[in-house]
C-alpha positions in Angstrom: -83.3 -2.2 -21.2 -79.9 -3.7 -21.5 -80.3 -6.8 -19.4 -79.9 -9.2 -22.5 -76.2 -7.9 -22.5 -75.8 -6.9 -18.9 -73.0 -9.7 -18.4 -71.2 -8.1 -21.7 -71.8 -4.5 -19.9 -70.3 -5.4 -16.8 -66.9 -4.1 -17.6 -64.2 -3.0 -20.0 -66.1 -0.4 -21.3 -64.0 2.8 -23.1 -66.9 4.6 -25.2 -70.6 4.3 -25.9 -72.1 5.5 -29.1 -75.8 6.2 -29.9 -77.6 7.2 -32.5 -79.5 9.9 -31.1 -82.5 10.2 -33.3 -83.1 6.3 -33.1 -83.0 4.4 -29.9 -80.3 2.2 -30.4 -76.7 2.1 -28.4 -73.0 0.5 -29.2 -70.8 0.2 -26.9 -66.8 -0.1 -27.2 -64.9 -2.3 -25.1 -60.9 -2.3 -24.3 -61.0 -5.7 -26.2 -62.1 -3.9 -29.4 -65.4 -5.6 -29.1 -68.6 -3.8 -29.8 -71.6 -4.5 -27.6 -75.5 -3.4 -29.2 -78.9 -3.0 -27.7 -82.1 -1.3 -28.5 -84.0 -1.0 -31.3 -83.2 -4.1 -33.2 -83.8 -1.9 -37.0 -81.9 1.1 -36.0 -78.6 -0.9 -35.2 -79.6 -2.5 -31.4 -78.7 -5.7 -33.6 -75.4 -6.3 -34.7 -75.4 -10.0 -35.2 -75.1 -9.9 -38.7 -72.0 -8.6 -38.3 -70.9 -9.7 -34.8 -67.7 -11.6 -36.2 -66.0 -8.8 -37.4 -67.2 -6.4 -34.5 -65.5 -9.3 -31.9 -62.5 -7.1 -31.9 -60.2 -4.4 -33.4 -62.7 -1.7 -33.6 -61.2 1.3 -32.6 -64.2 3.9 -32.9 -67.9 4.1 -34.2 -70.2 6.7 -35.7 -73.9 6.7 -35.4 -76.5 8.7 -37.7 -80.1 8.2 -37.3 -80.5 4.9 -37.8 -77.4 2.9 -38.3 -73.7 2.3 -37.0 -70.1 2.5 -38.9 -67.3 0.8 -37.0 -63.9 1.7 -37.9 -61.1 -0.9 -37.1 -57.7 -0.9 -36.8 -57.3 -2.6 -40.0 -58.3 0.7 -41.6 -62.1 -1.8 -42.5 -65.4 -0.5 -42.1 -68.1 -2.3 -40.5 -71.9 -1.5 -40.4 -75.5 -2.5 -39.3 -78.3 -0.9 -38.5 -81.0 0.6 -41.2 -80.2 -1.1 -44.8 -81.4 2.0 -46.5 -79.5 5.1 -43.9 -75.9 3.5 -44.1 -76.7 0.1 -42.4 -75.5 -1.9 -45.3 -72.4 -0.7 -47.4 -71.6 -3.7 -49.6 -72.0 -1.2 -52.4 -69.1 0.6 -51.8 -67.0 -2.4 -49.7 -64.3 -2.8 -52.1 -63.6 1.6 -51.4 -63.6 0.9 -47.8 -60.0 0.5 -46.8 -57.5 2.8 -45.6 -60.1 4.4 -43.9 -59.0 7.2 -41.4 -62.5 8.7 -39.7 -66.1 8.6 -40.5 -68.8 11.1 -40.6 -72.2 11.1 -40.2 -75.4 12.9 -41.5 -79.2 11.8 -40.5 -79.6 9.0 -42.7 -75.8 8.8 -45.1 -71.9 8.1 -44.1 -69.0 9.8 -45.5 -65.3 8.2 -44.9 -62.6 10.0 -45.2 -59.2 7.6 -46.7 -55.6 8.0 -46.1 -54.9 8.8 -49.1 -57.5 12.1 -49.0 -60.2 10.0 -51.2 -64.1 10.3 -49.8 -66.4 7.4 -49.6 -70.2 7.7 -49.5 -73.0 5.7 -48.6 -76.3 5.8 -47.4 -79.6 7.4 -48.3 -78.9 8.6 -51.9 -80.8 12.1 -52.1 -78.6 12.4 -48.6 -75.8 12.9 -48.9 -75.3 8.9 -49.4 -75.0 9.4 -53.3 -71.8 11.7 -54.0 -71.1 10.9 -57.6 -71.8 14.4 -58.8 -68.9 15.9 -56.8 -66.6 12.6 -57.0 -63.7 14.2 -59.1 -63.5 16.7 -57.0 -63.5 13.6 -53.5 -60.8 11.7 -55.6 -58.1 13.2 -53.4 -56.8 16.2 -51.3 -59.8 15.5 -48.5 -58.3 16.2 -45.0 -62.1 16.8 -43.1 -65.4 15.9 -43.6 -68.2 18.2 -41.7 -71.7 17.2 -41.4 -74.9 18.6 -40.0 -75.7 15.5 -38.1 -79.4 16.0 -37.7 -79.8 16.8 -41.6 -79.1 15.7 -45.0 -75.6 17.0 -46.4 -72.0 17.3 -46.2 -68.9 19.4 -46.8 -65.3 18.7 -47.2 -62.6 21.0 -46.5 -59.3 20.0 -49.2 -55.4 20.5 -48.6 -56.3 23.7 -51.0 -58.6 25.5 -49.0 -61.3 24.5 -51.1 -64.9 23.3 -50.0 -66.8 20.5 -52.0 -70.6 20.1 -51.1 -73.5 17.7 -51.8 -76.4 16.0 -50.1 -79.6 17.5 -49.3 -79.2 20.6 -51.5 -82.1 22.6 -49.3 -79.8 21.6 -46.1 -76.6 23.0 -47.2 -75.3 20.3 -50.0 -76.1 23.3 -52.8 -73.3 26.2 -51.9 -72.9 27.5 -55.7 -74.6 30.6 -54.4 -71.2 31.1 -52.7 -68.9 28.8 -54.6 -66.2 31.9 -55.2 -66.3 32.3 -51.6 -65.5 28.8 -50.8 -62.5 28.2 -53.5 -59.8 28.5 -51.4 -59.0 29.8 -48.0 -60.8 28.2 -45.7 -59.1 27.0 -43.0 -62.5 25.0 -40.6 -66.2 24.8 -40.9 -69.2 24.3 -38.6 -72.5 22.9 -39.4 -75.7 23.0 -37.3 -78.7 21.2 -38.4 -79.7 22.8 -41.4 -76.8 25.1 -42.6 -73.0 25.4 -42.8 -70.3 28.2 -42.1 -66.6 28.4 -42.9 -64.1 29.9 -41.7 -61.3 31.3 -43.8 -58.1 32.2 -43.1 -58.7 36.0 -43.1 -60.9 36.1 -40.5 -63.8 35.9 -42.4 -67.0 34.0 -42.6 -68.9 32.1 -45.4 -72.4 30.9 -45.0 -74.9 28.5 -47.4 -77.9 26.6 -46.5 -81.3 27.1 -45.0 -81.7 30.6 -45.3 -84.1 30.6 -42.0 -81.5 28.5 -39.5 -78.2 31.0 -40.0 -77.3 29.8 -44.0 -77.8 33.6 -44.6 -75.6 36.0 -42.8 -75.8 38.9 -44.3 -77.7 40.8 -41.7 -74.4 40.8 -39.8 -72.4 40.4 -42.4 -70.7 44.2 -41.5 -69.7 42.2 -38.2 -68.3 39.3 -39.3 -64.3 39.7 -39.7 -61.8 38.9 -37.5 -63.5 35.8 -36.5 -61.3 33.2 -34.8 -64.1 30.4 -34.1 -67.6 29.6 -34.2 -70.1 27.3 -31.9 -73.1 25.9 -33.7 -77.0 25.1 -31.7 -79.8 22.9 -34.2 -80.8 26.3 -35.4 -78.2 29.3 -35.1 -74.6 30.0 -35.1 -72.1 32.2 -32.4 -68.9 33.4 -33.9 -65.9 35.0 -31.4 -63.9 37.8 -32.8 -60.5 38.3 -31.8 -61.2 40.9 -29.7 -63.3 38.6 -27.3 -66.8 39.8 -28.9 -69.6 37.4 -29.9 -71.6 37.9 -33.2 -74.8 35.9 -33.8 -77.2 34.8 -36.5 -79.9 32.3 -37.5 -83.2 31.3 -36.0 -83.5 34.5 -33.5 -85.8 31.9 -30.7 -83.1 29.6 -31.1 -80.0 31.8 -29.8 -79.4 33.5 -33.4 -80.5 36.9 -31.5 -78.6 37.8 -29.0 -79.7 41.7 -28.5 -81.2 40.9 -25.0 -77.5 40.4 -23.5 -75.3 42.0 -26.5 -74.1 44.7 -24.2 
C-alpha cells in the first residue's frame, strides 16, 4: 500500500529499488529525491534521513533490510535496519568519494575512487572487514556479492581476489588462495558461493560446497570459459565454442544431463 505517498508517486519516477527479502521499496525521482514505503524497520521509513535524500541521489542499493543511497556528491546515505547497514555513522567520516555500492543480505560494501573499500553492516557479514583491510586499502575496481548471503569478494587492478564475510558462504577462499592471486579478469556469485573467471579461460570456485563452491566434478570441462550466469543455487558457464558446462545444486539447474545433448 503506497497511498501515504501516492501524490509523491505520481510522477518523475526513473528507478525503484527494493529490498527483496524485506518488504520495503525506494523509489528515485528525476529530482534526485528518494520516495519510501513499506515496512517502516526494513527502510519503508526514511525520515530520519529525508533531508539529505531531498535531492542529488543518483542510485540506491538495497540488502535485506536496509537502503544505501549514493549521491552526486560522492556521500552515502542510509536507513533502514540499524544492525544490517541501516545506520553507518561508524564508518561516515570513510564515506566520501564513493563510486558504487554493494550489497549482501544484511552488510554494505562501497567501493571509493581512489580503489579503497568501505564496510558496514552486520559484523560476522561481511559488515566487519578489518581482517582483509590492508589488502581494501587500494587497487579495488569491483566489489561482488552474493546478495541473498553473507560475504563478499573484490577483484583488484592486479588480478587478485580479497574475500571475507560469512566464511561458510564464500568469505573463506584460502582453500583456493593460489588460484585467486592474480589473473582474474570477473566473478559471479549466487547465493551461497562464488566463481571467477580468469583470463585463461579458466574457472575458480570457493564456498558452499553443496550450491556450486566445489567444481571439480567438471573441473575436466571447465577451460575456455568466456562467461558465467549464476541461479540461488548453481552456476552455467559458456565456452567459446558455444557449449554450456554446469555445476551446483543438481534440482536447482546445476545438472543439466536431461538436455546436455
Amino acid at each position: 500500500d503506497s497511498s501515504d505517498v501516492a501524490d509523491r508517486l505520481a510522477g518523475g519516477v526513473t528507478s525503484i529499488t527494493s529490498n527483496s527479502k524485506a518488504r520495503a521499496f525506494a523509489a528515485l525521482k528525476d529530482t534526485g529525491e528518494v520516495v519510501t514505503w513499506g515496512d517502516p524497520d526494513k527502510g519503508g521509513n526514511s525520515r530520519s534521513v529525508a533531508g539529505s535524500l531531498a535531492s542529488g541521489v543518483i542510485s540506491m542499493t538495497g540488502n535485506a533490510s536496509a537502503f544505501a543511497a549514493l549521491k552526486d556528491t560522492g556521500e552515502v546515505v542510509t536507513w533502514g535496519s540499524r544492525r544490517h547497514g541501516g545506520d553507518s555513522r561508524d564508518v561516515a567520516e570513510r564515506l566520501f568519494g564513493i563510486t558504487c555500492i554493494a550489497a549482501n543480505a544484511h552488510a554494505f560494501a562501497a567501493l571509493k575512487d581512489n580503489g579503497e573499500v568501505v564496510t558496514w553492516g552486520g559484523p560476522d557479514d561481511g559488515g566487519d572487514s578489518s581482517d582483509v583491510a590492508d589488502r581494501l586499502a587500494g587497487g579495488v575496481t569491483s566489489i561482488t556479492s552474493n546478495s541473498k548471503a553473507r560475504a563478499f569478494a573484490a577483484l583488484k587492478d592486479t588480478g587478485e581476489v580479497v574475500t571475507w564475510g560469512d566464511p561458510d558462504k564464500g568469505g573463506n577462499s584460502r582453500s583456493v588462495a593460489g588460484s585467486l592471486a592474480s589473473g582474474v579478469i570477473s566473478m559471479t556469485g549466487n547465493a551461497s558461493a562464488f566463481a571467477a573467471l580468469k583470463d585463461t579461460g579458466e574457472v575458480v570456485t570457493w564456498g558452499s560446497r553443496r550450491h556450486g563452491g566445489d567444481s571439480r566434478d567438471v573441473a575436466e570441462r571447465l577451460f575456455g570459459i568466456t562467461c558465467i550466469a549464476a541461479n540461488a543455487h548453481a552456476f552455467a558457464a559458456l565456452k567459446d565454442n558455444g557449449e554450456v558446462v554446469t555445476w551446483g545444486g543438481p534440482d536447482d539447474g546445476g545438472d543439466s544431463s536431461d538436455v546436455a545433448d
